[in-house]
Structure formats: C-alpha cells, structure tokens
N, C-alpha and C positions, 0 to 999 in steps of 0.2 A: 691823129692817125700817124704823123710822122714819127712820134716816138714809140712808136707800135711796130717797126723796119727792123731796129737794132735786136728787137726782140723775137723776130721771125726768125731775121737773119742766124741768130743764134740758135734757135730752135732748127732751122732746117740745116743746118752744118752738124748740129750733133745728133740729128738723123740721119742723115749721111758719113758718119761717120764709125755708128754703131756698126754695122757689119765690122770693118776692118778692127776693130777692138775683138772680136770674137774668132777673126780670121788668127789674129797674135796669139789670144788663147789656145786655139786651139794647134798651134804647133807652137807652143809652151809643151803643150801637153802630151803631144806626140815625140816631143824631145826625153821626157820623163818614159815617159811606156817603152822609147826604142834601148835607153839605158837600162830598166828593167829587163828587158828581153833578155839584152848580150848575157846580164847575170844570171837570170835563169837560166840559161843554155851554157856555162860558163863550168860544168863538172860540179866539183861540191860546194860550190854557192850557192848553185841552184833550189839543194834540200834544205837550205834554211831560210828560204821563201814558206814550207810549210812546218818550220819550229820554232820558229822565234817568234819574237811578240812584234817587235817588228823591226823597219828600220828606217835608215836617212839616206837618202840617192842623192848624188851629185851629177849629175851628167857631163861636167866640164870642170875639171878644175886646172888653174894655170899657171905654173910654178916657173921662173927663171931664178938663176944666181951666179954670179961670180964674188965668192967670196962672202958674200954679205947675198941674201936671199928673199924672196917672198914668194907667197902661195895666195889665190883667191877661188870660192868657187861658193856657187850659190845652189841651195837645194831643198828639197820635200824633205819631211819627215810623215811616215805610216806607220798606224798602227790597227792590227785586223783588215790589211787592206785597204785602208781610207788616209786618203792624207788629212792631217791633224793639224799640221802645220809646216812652215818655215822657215829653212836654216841658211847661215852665211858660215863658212868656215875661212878663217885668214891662219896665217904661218909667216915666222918672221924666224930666219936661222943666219946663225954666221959660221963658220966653218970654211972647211975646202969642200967647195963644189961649183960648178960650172955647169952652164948649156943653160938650156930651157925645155920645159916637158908638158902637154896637153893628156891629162887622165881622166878616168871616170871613175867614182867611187862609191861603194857605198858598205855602209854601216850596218852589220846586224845586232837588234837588242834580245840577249838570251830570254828576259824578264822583264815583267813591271820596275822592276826596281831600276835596271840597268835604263828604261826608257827613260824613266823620270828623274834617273842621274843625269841624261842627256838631256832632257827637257827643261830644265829646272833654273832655267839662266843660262851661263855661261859655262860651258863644259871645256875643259883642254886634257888632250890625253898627255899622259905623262911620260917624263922621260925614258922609258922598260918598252913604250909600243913602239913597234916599228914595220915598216911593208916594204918593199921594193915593188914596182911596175911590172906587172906581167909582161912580156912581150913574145915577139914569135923566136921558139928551140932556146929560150934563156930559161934557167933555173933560180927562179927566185922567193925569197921568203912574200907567203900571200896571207899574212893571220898578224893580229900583234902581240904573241906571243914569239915570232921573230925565228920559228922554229920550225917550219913548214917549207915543203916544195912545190912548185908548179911551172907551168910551160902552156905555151899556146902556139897557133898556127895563125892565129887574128884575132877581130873582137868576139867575132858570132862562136869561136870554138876554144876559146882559153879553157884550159886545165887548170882547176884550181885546189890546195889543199889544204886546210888549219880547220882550227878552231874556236869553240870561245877562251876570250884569256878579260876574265875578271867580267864577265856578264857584255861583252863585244867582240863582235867579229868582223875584221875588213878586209875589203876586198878591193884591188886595185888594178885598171883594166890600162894598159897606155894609148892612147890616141895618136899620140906622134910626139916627136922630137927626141932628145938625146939629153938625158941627165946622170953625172956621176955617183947623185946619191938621191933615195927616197925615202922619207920620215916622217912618222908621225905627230910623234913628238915636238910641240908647241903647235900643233893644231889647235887652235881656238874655235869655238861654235856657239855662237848665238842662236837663240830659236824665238818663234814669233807663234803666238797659237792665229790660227783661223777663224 
C-alpha cells in the first residue's frame, strides 16, 4: 500500500493541474486570434485574409541592436483557415542600427507553392525583402517588394498597402519601442508540422 502514495500522489497533482494547461492554451490562443484581428482590420491586409492560400502570424517578435543585432519571435502557420503548423523566425544583422523594437507580423502565401517554399524546412527571405514598422502618421514601406506606402493611427486601424512580391506578402504592425532600421532580410524560419 505504501508504494501505492507516490503513485496517487502523482495522479492527483496532474489532475490538478490539467485545467491550468488548458487555461495557458487558451490565451495562447486568444493571443494568435487578437494579432489576427488587428490584420484584418489593418486596410489592405485585410483582403488577403480572403486570397491567399495562407499564411504565418507572429504575434510578438523582438528585435534589439546596436551595431550588431538580433530578432526572435515565435508563431502559427494556416492554411484554409487551420493552423497546420509551427514556426520560429530568428534574424542576426550587423550594420548601423540602434534601439529595440516589439512588432507583429505576418506573412501572406499567394499559392501552394509559395506555402510549401515556406513550409519545407528552413526558409530565409532574401536580401531584395524588406518592411519597415508601421506606426502612427509615419509613411513606411509595408510589402517586400520595398515599394509601398502606409500609416496608421494604432494597431486596431493601421493603413496598409503592397503586394505580393515573388508569391509573399508582409505585413508589419509595431508594438512599441524605437528602431532605426527594419529588415527582412536574414529572416530565418523554421516550421514544425502539427
């Protein structure tokens, strides 16, 4: 009987512990749906919620640098509506640039083929993409084609405007802080299917 204790013991801890795993998920998940939101409310991000095949949400990504730089941010990937899977995006830049920046992003895939170039391992966009941070009454390139305008008043009303450039379209919302430059460019991304 006594060694029959450690064995309850174990049992009733991770029944007691089962809600709170679900309480985590579920504002996991409410984090994912409120970054959605802003993008679909976000001008012409919005309409490529209904043309694209799909895409990759980050809800947080974290970038500081002086001089020497890094990015982290973890996120979904959907396709049809469903998330599919799991992505990490890192960024390692040297250059002139300073401060630290809190953004949201996400990725549009024109096609099958564009997802499954993102899907398919390790994808890094290349030297040609580039975005700058939306923010409020600033005009900044929003597509990586590097060629685009837009402006916002917040997150919930950013104005945004590009397109696809090579089967992807991104879009980048700033959360807070202050950074001299924003780049796509050595974006790395891993994906994990579900």
């Amino acid at each position: 009987m006594r060694a029959c204790m450690p064995f309850r013991t174990f049992i009733l801890c991770l029944l007691l512990a089962l809600p709170f795993g679900s309480v985590v998920a579920d504002e996991d998940d409410a984090k994912y749906t409120r970054t959605i939101n802003v993008f679909r409310q976000a001008g012409a991000s919005g309409h490529f919620f209904d043309n694209s095949y799909g895409y990759a949400v980050f809800p947080t990504i974290g970038k500081a640098g002086f001089y020497v730089g890094g990015a982290y941010g973890k996120g979904r990937v959907y396709a049809a509506g469903n998330v599919t899977g799991d992505t990490t995006m890192i960024q390692l830049s040297v250059g002139f640039q300073l401060g630290g920046q809190g953004y949201s992003q996400i990725i549009f895939f024109e096609d099958q083929r564009a997802y499954d170039e993102f899907t398919g391992g390790n994808f890094e966009f290349s030297a040609d993409a580039s975005a700058v941070a939306i923010t409020a009454g600033a005009s900044a390139s929003a597509s990586t084609s590097g060629s685009s305008t837009g402006a916002s008043g917040g997150q919930n009303n950013a104005i945004t405007r590009g397109g696809y450039y090579k089967g992807m379209a991104t879009f980048i919302v700033a959360k807070g802080g202050l950074m001299y430059e924003a780049v796509l460019a050595g974006q790395k991304f891993s994906f994990t299917t579900r």
